[in-house]
N, C-alpha and C positions, 0 to 999 in steps of 0.2 A: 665173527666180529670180535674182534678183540679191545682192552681197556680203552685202549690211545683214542681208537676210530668214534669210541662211545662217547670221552671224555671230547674231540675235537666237534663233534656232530652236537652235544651240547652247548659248546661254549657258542659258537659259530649262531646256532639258533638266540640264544641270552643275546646277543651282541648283536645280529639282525634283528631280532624285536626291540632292542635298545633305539637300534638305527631309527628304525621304521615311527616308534612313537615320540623321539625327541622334538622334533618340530611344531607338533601340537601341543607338548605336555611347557615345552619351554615358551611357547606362545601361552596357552593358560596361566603361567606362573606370574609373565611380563602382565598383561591386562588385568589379571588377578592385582596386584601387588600397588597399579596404576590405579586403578577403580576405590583402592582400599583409602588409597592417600587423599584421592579426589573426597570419600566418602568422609574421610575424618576431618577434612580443609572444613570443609559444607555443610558438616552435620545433621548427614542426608542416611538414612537409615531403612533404602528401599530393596528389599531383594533382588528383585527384577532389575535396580540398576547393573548390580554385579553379577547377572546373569546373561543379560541380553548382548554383553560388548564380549562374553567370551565366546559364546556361541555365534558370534559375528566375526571374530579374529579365527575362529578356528576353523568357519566357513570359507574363508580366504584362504588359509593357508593348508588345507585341503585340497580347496584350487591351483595354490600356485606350487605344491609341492606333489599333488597327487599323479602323475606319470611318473616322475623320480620315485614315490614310494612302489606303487605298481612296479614298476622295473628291476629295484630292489627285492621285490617278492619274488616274482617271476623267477632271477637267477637262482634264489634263496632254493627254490620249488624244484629249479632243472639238477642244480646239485644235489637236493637229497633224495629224486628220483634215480640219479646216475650213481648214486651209492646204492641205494635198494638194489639196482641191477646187476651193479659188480657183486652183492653179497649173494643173490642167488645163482652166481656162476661156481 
């Protein structure tokens, strides 16, 4: 295995787990950011407010993203089994 295979086998992974956690983490940030404004309007000062609407947005988008991510994994898996295989040839 030489530099290039190691240097593409890395990137590829940083850039699929990029893929795989933006959905949730750009959901967290949107509800995060939402709940903050809400909390400063209202001067509401409850943890559990700001905890219960992200763990409820990320439950959704879990759902409505979770086969797409799954599927993403999956190919991520078959590629770097089908590299294992060419390198022990």
């Amino acid at each position: 295995m030489d530099s290039s295979l190691a240097l593409y086998l890395g990137r590829h992974t940083l850039e699929t787990a990029l893929l795989l956690t933006a959905p949730i983490l750009l959901t967290c940030v949107v509800v995060g950011v939402i709940v903050t404004l809400f909390q400063a309007v209202t001067s509401i000062r409850d943890m559990t407010l700001a905890l219960i609407p992200k763990l409820l947005a990320v439950g959704v988008v879990g759902l409505l993203f979770g086969s797409w991510m799954l599927q993403v994994s999956l190919r991520f898996t078959s590629e770097i089994f089908a590299y294992i295989q060419n390198v022990g040839r």
